[in-house]
C-alpha positions as CSV (number, residue, x, y, z in Angstrom):
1,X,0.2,-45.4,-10.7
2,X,0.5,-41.9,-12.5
3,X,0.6,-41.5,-15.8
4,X,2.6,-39.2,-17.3
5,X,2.7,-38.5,-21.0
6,X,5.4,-40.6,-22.0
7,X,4.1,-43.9,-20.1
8,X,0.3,-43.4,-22.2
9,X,2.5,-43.1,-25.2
10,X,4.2,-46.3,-24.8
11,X,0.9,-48.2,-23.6
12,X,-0.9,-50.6,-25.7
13,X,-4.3,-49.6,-27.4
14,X,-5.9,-52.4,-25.2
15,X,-5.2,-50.9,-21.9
16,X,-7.6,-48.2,-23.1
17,X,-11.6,-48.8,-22.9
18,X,-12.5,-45.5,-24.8
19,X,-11.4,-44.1,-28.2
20,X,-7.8,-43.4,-29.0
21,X,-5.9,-43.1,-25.4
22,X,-9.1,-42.1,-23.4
23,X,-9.7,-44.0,-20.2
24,X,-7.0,-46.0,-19.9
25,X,-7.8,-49.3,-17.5
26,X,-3.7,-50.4,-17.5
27,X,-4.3,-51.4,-13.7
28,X,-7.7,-51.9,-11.2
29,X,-7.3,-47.9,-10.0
30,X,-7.6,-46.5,-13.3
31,X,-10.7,-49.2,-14.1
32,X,-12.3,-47.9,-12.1
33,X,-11.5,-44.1,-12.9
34,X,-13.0,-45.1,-16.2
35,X,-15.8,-46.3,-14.9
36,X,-16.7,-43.4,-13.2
37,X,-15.3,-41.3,-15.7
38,X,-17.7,-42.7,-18.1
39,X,-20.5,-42.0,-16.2
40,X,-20.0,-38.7,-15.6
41,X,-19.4,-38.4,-19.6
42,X,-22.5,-39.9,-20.4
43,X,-24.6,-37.5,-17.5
44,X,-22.7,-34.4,-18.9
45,X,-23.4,-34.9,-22.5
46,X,-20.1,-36.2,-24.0
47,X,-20.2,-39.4,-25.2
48,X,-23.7,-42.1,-26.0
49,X,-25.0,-45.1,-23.8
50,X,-23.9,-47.0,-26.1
51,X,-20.0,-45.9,-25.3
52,X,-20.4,-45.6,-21.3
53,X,-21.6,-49.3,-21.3
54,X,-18.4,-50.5,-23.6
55,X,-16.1,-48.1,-21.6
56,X,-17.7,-49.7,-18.4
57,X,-17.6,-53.6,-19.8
58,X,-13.7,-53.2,-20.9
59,X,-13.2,-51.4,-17.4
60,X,-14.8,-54.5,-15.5
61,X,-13.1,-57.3,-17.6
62,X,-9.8,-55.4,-16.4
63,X,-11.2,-56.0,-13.0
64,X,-11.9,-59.5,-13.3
65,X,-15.4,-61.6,-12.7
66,X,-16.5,-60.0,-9.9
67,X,-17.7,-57.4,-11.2
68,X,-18.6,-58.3,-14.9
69,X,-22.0,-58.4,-14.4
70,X,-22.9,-55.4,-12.5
């Protein structure tokens, strides 16, 4: 699913693992975007360990148990 401007607006602050509207986990494609995404924030300098491993937990609870310990 795409998401244009309008549809982030009107999205819920919990279908979002990072700060403010930044990766947005609304369905299991953008999941696992952000958990990708995360890692290449954390390798390019953007954001702390700390904040890749909550982007990537809130990302994998999206996705269910299958992946919540990996």
């Amino acid at each position: 699913m795409k998401l244009d401007a309008a549809k982030r607006r009107s999205m819920p602050k919990s279908d979002f693992a990072g700060g403010g509207t930044s990766f947005p986990v609304n369905d299991k494609v953008h999941a696992r975007l952000a958990i990708g995404g995360a890692t290449r924030s954390f390798r390019a300098g953007n954001i702390s360990a700390g904040k890749e491993a909550q982007i990537k937990s809130a990302a994998r609870a999206k996705l269910g148990d299958s992946l919540a310990g990996k």
